[in-house]
ROVEX-433570 format. One record per residue (C-alpha): residue number from 1; residue in one letter; x, y, z. Coordinates in steps of 0.25 Angstrom, whole numbers. Layout:
residues N
@n: NUM, res: A, X: X, Y: Y, Z: Z
...
END
This chain:
residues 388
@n: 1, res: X, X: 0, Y: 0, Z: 0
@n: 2, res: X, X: 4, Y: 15, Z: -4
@n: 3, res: X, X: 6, Y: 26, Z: 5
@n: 4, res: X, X: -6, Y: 31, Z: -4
@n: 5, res: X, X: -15, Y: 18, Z: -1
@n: 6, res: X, X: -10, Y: 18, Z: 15
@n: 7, res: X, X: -16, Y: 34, Z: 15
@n: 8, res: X, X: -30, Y: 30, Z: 7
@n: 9, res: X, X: -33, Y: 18, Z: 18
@n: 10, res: X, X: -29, Y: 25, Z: 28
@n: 11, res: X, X: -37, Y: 38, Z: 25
@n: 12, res: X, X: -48, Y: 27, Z: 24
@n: 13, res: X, X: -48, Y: 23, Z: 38
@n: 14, res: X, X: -46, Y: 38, Z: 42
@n: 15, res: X, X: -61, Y: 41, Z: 36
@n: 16, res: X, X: -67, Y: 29, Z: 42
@n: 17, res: X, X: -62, Y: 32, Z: 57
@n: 18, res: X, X: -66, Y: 46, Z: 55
@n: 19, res: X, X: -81, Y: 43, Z: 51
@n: 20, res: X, X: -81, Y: 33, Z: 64
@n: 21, res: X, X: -75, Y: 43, Z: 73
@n: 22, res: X, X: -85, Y: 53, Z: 69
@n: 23, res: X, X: -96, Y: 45, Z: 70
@n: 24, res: X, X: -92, Y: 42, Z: 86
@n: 25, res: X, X: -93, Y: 58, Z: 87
@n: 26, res: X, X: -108, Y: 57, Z: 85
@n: 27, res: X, X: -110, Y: 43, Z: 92
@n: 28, res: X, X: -105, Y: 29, Z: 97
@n: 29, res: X, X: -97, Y: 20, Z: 89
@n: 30, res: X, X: -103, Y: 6, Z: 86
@n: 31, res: X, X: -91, Y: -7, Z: 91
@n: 32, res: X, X: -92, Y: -9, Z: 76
@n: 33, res: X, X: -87, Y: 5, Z: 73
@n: 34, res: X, X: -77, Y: 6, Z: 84
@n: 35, res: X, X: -70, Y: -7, Z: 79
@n: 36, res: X, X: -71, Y: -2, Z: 66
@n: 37, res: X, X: -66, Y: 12, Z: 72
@n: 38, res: X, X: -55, Y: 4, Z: 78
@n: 39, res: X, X: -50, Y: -5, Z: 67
@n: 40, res: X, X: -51, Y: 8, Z: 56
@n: 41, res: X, X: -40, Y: 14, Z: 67
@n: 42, res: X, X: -32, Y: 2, Z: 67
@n: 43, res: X, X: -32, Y: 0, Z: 53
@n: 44, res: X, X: -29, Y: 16, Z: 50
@n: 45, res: X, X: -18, Y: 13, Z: 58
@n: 46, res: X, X: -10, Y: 2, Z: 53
@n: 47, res: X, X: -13, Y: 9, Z: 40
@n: 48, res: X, X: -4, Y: 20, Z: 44
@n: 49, res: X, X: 5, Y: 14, Z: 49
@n: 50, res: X, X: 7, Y: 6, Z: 37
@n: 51, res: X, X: 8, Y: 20, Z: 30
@n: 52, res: X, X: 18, Y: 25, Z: 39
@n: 53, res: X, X: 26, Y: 13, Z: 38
@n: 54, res: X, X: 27, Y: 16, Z: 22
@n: 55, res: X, X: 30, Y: 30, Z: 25
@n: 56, res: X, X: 40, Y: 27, Z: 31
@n: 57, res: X, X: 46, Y: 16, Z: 23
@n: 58, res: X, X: 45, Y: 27, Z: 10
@n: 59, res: X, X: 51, Y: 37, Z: 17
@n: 60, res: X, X: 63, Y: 29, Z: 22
@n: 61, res: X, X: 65, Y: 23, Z: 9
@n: 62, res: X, X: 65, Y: 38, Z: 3
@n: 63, res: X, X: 76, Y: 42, Z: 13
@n: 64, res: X, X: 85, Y: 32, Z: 8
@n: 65, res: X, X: 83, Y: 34, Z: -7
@n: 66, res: X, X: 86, Y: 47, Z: -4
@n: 67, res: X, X: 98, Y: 46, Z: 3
@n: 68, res: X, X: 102, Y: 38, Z: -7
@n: 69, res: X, X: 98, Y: 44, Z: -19
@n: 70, res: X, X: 105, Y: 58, Z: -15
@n: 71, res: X, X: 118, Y: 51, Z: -10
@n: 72, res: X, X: 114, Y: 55, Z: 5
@n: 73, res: X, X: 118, Y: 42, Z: 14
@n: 74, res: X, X: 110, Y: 35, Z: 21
@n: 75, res: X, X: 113, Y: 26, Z: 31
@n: 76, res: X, X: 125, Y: 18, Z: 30
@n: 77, res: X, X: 127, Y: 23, Z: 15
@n: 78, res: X, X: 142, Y: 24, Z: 11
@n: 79, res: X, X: 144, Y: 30, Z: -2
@n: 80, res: X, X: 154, Y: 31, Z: -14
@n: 81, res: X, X: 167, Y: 36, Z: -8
@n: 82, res: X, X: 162, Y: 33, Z: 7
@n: 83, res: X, X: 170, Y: 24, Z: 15
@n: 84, res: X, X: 161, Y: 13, Z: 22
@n: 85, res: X, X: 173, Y: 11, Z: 34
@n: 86, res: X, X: 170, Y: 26, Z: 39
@n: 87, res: X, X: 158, Y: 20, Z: 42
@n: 88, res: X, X: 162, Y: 10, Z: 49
@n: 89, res: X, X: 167, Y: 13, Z: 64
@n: 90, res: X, X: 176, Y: 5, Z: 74
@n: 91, res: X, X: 191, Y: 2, Z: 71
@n: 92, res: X, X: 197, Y: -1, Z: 59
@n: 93, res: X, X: 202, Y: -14, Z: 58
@n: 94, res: X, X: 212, Y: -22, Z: 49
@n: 95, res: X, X: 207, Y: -32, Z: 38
@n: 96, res: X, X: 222, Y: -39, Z: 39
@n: 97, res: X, X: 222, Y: -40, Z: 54
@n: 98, res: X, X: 209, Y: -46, Z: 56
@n: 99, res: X, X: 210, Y: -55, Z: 45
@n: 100, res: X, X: 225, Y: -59, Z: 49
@n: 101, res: X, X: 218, Y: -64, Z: 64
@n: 102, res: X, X: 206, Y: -71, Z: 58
@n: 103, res: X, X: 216, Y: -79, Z: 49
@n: 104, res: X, X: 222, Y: -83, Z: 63
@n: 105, res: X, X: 236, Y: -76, Z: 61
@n: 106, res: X, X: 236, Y: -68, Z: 74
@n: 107, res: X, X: 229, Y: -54, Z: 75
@n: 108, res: X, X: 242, Y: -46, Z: 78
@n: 109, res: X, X: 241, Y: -32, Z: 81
@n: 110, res: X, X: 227, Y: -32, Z: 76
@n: 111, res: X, X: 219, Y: -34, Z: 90
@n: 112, res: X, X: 206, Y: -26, Z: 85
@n: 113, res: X, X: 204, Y: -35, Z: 74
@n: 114, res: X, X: 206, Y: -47, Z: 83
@n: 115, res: X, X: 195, Y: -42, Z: 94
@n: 116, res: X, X: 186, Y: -40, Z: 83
@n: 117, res: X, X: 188, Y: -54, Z: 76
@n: 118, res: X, X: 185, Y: -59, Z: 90
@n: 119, res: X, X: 173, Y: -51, Z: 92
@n: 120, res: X, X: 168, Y: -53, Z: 78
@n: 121, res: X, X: 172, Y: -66, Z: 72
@n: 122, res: X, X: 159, Y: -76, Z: 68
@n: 123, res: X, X: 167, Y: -89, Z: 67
@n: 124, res: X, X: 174, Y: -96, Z: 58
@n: 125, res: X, X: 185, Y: -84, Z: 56
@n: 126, res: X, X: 174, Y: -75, Z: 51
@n: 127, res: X, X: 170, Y: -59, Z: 55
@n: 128, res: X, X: 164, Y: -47, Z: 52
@n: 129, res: X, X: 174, Y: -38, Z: 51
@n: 130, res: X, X: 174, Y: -24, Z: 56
@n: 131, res: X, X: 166, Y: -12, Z: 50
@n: 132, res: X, X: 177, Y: -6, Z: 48
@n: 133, res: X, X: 184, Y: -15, Z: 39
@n: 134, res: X, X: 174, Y: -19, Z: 33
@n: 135, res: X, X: 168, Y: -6, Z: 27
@n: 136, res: X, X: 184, Y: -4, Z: 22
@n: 137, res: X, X: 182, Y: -16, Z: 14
@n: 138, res: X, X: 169, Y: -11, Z: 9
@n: 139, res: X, X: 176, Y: 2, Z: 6
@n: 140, res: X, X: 189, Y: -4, Z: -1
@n: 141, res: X, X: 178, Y: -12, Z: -8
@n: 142, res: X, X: 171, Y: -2, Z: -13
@n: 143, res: X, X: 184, Y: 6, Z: -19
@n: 144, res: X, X: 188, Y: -5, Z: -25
@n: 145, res: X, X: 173, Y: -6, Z: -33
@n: 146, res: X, X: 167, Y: 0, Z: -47
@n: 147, res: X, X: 153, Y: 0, Z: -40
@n: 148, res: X, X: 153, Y: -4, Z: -26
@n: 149, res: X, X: 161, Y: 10, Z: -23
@n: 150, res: X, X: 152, Y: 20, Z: -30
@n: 151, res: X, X: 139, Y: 15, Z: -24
@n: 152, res: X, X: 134, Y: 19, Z: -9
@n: 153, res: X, X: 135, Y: 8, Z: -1
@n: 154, res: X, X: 128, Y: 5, Z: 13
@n: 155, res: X, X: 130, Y: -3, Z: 25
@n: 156, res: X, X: 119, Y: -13, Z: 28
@n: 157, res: X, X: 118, Y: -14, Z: 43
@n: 158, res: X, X: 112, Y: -28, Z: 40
@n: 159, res: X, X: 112, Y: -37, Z: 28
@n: 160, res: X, X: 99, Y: -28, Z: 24
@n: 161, res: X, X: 93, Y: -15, Z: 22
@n: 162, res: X, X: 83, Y: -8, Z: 13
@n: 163, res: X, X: 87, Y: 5, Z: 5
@n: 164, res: X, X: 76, Y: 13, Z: -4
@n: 165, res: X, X: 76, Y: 12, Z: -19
@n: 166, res: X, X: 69, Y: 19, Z: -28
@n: 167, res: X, X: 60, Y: 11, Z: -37
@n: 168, res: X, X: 52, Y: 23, Z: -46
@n: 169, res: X, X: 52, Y: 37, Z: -45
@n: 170, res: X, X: 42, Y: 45, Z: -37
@n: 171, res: X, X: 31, Y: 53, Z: -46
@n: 172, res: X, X: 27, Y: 68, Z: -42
@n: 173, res: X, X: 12, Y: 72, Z: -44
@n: 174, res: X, X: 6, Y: 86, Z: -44
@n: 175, res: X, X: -4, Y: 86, Z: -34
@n: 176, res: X, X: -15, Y: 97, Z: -34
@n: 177, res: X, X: -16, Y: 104, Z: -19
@n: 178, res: X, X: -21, Y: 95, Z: -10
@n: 179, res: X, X: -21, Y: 83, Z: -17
@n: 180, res: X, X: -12, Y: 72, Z: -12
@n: 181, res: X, X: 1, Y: 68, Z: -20
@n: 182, res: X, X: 1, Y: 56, Z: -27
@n: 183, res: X, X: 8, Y: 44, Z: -23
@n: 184, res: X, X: 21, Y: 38, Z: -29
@n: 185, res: X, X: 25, Y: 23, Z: -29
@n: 186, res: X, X: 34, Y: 20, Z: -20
@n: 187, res: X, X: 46, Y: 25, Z: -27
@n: 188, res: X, X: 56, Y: 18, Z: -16
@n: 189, res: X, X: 58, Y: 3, Z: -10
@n: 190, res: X, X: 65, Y: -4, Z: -1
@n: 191, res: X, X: 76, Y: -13, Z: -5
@n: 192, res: X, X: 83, Y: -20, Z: 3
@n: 193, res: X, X: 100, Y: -22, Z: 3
@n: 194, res: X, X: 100, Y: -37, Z: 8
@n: 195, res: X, X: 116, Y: -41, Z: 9
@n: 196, res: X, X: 121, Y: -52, Z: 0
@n: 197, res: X, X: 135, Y: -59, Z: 3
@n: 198, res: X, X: 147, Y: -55, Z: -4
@n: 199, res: X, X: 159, Y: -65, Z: 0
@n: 200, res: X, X: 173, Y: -64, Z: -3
@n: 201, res: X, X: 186, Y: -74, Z: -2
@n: 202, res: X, X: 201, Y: -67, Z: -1
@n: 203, res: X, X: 211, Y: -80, Z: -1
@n: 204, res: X, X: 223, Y: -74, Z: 7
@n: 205, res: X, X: 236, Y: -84, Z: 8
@n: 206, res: X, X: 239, Y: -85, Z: 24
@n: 207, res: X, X: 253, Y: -79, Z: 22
@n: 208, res: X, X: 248, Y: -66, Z: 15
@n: 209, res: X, X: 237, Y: -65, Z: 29
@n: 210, res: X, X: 251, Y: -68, Z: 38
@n: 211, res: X, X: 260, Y: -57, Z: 32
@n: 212, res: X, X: 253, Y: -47, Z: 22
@n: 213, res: X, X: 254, Y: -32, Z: 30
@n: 214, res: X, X: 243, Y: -27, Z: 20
@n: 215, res: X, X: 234, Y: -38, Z: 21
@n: 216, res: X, X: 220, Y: -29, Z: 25
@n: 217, res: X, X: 223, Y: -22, Z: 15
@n: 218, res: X, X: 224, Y: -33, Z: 5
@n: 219, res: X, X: 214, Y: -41, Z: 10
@n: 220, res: X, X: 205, Y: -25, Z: 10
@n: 221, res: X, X: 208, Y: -25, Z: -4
@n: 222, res: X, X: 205, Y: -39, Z: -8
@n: 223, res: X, X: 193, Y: -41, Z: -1
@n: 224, res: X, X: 186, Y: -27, Z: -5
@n: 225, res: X, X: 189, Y: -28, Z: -20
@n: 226, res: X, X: 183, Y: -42, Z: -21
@n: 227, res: X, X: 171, Y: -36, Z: -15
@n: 228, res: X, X: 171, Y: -23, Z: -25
@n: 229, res: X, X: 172, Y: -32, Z: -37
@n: 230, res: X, X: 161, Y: -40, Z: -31
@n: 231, res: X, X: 152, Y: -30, Z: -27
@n: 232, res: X, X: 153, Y: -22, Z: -40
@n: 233, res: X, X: 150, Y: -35, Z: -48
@n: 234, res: X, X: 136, Y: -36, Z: -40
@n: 235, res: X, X: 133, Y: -23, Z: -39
@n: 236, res: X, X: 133, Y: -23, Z: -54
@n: 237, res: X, X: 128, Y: -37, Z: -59
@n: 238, res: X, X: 124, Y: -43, Z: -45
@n: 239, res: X, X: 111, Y: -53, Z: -49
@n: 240, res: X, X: 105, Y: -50, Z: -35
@n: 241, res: X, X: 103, Y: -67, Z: -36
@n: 242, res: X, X: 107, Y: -76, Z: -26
@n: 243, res: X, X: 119, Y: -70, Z: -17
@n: 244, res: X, X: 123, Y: -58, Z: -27
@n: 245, res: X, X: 118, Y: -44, Z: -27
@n: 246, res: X, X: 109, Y: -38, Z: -38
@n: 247, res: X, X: 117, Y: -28, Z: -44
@n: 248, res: X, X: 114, Y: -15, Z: -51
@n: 249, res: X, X: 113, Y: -21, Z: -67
@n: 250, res: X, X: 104, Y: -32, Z: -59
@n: 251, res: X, X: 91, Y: -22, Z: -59
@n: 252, res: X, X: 82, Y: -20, Z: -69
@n: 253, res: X, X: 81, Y: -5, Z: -69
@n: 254, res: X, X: 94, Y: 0, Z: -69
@n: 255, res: X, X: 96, Y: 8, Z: -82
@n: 256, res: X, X: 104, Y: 2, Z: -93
@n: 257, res: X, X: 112, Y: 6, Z: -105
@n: 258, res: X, X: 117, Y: -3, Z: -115
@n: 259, res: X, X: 124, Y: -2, Z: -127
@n: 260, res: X, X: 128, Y: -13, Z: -139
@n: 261, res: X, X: 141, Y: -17, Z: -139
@n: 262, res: X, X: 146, Y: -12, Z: -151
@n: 263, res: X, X: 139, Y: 2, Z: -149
@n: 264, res: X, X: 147, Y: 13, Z: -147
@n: 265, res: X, X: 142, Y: 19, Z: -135
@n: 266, res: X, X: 151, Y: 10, Z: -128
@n: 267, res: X, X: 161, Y: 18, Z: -130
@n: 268, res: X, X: 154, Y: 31, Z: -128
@n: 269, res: X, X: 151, Y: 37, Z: -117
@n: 270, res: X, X: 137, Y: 39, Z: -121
@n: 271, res: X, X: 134, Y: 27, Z: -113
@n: 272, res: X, X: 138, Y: 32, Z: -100
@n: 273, res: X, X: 130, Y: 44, Z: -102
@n: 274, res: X, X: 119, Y: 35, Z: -105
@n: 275, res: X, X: 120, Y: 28, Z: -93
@n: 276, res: X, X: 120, Y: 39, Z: -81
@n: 277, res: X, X: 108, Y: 47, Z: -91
@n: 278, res: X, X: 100, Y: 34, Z: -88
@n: 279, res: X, X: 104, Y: 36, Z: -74
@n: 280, res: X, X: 100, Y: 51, Z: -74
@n: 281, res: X, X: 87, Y: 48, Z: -80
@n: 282, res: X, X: 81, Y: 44, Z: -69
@n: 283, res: X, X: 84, Y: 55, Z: -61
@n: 284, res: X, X: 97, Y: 48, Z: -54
@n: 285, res: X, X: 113, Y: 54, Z: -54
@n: 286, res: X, X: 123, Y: 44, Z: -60
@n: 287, res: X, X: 135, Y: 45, Z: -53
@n: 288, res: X, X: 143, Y: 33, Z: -57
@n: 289, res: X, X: 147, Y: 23, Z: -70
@n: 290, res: X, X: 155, Y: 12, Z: -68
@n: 291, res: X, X: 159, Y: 6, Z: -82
@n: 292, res: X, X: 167, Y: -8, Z: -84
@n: 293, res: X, X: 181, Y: -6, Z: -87
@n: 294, res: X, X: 180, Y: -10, Z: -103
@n: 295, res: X, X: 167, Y: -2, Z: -105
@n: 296, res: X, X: 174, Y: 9, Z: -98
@n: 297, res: X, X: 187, Y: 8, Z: -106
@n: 298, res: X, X: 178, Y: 9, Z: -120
@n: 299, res: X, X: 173, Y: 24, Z: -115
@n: 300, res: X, X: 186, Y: 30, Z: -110
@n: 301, res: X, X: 194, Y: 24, Z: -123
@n: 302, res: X, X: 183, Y: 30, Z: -132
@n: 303, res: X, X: 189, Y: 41, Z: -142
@n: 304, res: X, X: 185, Y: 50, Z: -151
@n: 305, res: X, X: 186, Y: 51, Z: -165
@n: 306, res: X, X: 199, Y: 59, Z: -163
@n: 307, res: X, X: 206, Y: 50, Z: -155
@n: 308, res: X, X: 204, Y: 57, Z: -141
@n: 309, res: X, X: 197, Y: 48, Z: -128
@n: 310, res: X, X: 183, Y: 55, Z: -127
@n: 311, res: X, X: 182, Y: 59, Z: -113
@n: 312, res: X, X: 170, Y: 55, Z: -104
@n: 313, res: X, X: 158, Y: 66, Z: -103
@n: 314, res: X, X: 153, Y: 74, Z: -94
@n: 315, res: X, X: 142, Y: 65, Z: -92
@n: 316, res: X, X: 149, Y: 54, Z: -88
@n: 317, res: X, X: 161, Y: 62, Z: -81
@n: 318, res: X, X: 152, Y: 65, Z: -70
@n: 319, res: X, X: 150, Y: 50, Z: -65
@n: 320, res: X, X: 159, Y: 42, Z: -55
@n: 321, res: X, X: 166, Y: 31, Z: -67
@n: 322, res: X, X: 174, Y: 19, Z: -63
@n: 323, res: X, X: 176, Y: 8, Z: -71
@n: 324, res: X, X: 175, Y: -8, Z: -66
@n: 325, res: X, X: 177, Y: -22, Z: -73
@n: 326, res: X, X: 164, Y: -28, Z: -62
@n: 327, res: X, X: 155, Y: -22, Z: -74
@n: 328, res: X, X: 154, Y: -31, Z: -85
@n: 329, res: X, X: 160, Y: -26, Z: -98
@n: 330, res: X, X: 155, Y: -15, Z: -106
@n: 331, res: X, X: 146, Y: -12, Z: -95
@n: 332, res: X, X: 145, Y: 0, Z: -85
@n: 333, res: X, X: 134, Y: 5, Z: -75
@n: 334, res: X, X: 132, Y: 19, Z: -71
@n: 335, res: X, X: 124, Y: 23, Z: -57
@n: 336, res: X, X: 120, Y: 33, Z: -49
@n: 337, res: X, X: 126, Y: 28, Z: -35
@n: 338, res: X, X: 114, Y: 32, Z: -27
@n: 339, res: X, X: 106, Y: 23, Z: -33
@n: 340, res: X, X: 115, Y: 11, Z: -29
@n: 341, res: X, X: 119, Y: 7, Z: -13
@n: 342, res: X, X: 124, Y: -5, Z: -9
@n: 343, res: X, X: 122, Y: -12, Z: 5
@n: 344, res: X, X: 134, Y: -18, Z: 13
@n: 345, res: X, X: 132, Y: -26, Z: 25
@n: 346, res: X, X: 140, Y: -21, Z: 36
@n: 347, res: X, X: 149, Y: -31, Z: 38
@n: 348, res: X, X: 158, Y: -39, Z: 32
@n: 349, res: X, X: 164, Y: -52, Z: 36
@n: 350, res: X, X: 177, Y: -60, Z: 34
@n: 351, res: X, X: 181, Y: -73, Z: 37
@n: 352, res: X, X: 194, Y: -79, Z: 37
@n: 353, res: X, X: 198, Y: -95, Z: 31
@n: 354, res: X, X: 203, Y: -104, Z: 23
@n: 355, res: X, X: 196, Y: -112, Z: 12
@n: 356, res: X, X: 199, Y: -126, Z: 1
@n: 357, res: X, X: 213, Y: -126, Z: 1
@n: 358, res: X, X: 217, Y: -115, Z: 6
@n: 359, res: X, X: 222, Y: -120, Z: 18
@n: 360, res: X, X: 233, Y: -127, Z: 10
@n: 361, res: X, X: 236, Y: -113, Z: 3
@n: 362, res: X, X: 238, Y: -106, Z: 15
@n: 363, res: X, X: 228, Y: -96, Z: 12
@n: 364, res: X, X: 215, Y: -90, Z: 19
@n: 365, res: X, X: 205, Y: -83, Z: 16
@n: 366, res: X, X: 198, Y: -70, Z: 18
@n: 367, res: X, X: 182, Y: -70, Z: 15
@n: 368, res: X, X: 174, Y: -57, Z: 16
@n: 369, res: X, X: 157, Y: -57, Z: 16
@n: 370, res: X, X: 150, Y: -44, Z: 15
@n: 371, res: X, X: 133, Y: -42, Z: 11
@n: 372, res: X, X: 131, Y: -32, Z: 2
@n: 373, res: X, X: 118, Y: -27, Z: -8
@n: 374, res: X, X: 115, Y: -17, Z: -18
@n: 375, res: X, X: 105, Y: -8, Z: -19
@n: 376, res: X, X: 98, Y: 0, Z: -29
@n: 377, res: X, X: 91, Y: 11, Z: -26
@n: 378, res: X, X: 88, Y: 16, Z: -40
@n: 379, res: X, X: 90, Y: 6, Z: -54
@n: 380, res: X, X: 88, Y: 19, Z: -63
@n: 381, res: X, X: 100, Y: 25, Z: -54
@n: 382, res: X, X: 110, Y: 13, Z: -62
@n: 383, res: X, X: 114, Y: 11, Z: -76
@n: 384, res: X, X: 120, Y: -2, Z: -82
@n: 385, res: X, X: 129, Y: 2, Z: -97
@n: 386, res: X, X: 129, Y: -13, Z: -103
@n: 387, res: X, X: 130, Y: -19, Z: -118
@n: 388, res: X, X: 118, Y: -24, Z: -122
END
């Protein structure tokens, strides 16, 4: 039921109690007409709060559009350039020392890590690591990303939360004085970010954990850029079945603009232009395009008939550019970043083994989980540049 339908039934109920109350100005109500006085109330009642309830639900999913849609942060949001570890608090702590402990090679001079294993470990040589550290993974992650670093991201408190997204645009009316407004469809839902697992295995060789000075740093590195090349891959072609994300190519309304092979707008820049005026069609502000790297090297190689590179337009000058192979070849997508968040669980867990034959190898391993989800807050905000 509309807010529209919610007001009619319970304007209805208003009438009905006011002809009963005035009638018990002039005389006695009948038991028939006091329980029908009582269960008109009762039903006015839940009536409005139903309506209220609603009111509330739109309202709040309003707030958050907009805080999204004009780059404002709501709660938790940690956009491009924003480091997630300066939201994190407690001390910071050292990837190489806690790891160098859990593999049972003492923990040195690295007491803090030690009291936290202790306080936080969940069996078999597994913990949650600090906030701290974790939100540098996150953030070496997202530096090391063509996608994952140019899109607000938000911490999920829990392995859920709903943020607003806009399904149509709202519809203004003129109304004569007097006359009520006409109601819009609901032009925003909830949709909720439900974490899916993302897992990782770094094999390390047990001298390299005994003698390596820059271990953390190594092991920062490996693990965040396994997770930026596996992040960018499903926030692009995610499926959304089983254990995978869906990704933005994955939805049905996104704009598209798609060439033939052998046209020659592949190597104009025509095509990007195309793609943010998509974008700005729908009243949104592209503000990045990410091309793969051979798409990419067509346009900036283009010449003109005198020989001389063409330089990229105004037009597509203005927009954040980067360049990544996790997008198919001869494929590029351009977005307004406002329309894009993606959810990350707050914590991240490590655990520390051996597996097969590695025992004979003298090796270990390090594996690193993480729940994360992507969501889209406007599909017309997005524009996938593909062959046909």
């Amino acid at each position: 039921m509309n807010l529209k339908a919610y007001k009619e039934k319970m304007n209805d109920y208003l009438e009905k109690i006011e002809t009963l109350t005035k009638e018990a100005n002039y005389r006695a109500l009948s038991v028939d007409e006091k329980s029908e006085m009582e269960m008109l109330q009762n039903a006015y009642e839940n009536i409005k709060a139903k309506h209220d309830e609603e009111v509330k639900t739109r309202e709040k999913l309003l707030e958050e559009h907009r805080a999204v849609a004009t780059g404002d942060k709501m709660k938790g949001l940690i956009m491009p350039g924003e480091k997630l570890e300066t939201r994190s608090s407690g001390e910071v702590f050292s990837l190489g020392g806690l790891v160098k402990g859990m593999a049972g090679l003492g923990w040195g001079n690295n007491s803090k890590e030690q009291e936290y294993y202790r306080a936080m470990q969940s069996g078999q040589n597994k913990v949650v690591i600090p906030q701290t550290l974790a939100g540098r993974i996150i953030d070496y992650a997202r530096n090391s990303s063509a996608i994952l670093g140019n899109i607000p991201t938000v911490v999920m408190e829990n392995n859920n939360m709903t943020i607003a997204v806009q399904k149509t645009d709202p519809t203004a009316h003129w109304v004569a004085e007097g006359e009520l407004i006409t109601e819009s469809a609901a032009t925003f839902a909830g949709v909720e970010l439900n974490g899916k697992t993302l897992a990782i295995w770094v094999p390390i060789s047990e001298q390299l954990v005994e003698s390596a000075s820059n271990l953390s740093q190594q092991l920062l590195t490996s693990c965040s850029k396994a997770i930026a090349v596996a992040l960018d891959k499903a926030i692009l072609y995610g499926t959304g079945t089983g254990a995978e994300i869906k990704g933005l190519t994955a939805y049905n309304n996104i704009n598209k603009v798609e060439y033939a092979p052998a046209d020659a707008t592949k190597k104009n820049y025509d095509l990007l232009i195309k793609a943010v005026g998509e974008i700005m069609k729908n009243n949104l502000n592209p503000t990045n395009i990410a091309l793969n790297v051979g798409l990419a090297t067509d346009l900036i190689t283009t010449k003109s008939a005198d020989g001389f590179y063409i330089t990229p337009p105004p037009q597509v000058r203005q927009y954040i550019s980067n360049e990544s192979n996790n997008l198919k070849e001869h494929q590029g997508i351009a977005y307004d970043k406002d329309c894009i968040v993606l959810g990350i669980h707050k914590d991240v867990t490590i655990k520390w083994g051996t597996v097969a034959d590695q025992f004979q190898r003298l090796q270990t391993g390090l594996r690193v989980h993480l729940r994360v989800d992507l969501g889209v807050l406007n599909e017309k905000g997005i524009t996938w540049i593909k062959e046909q």
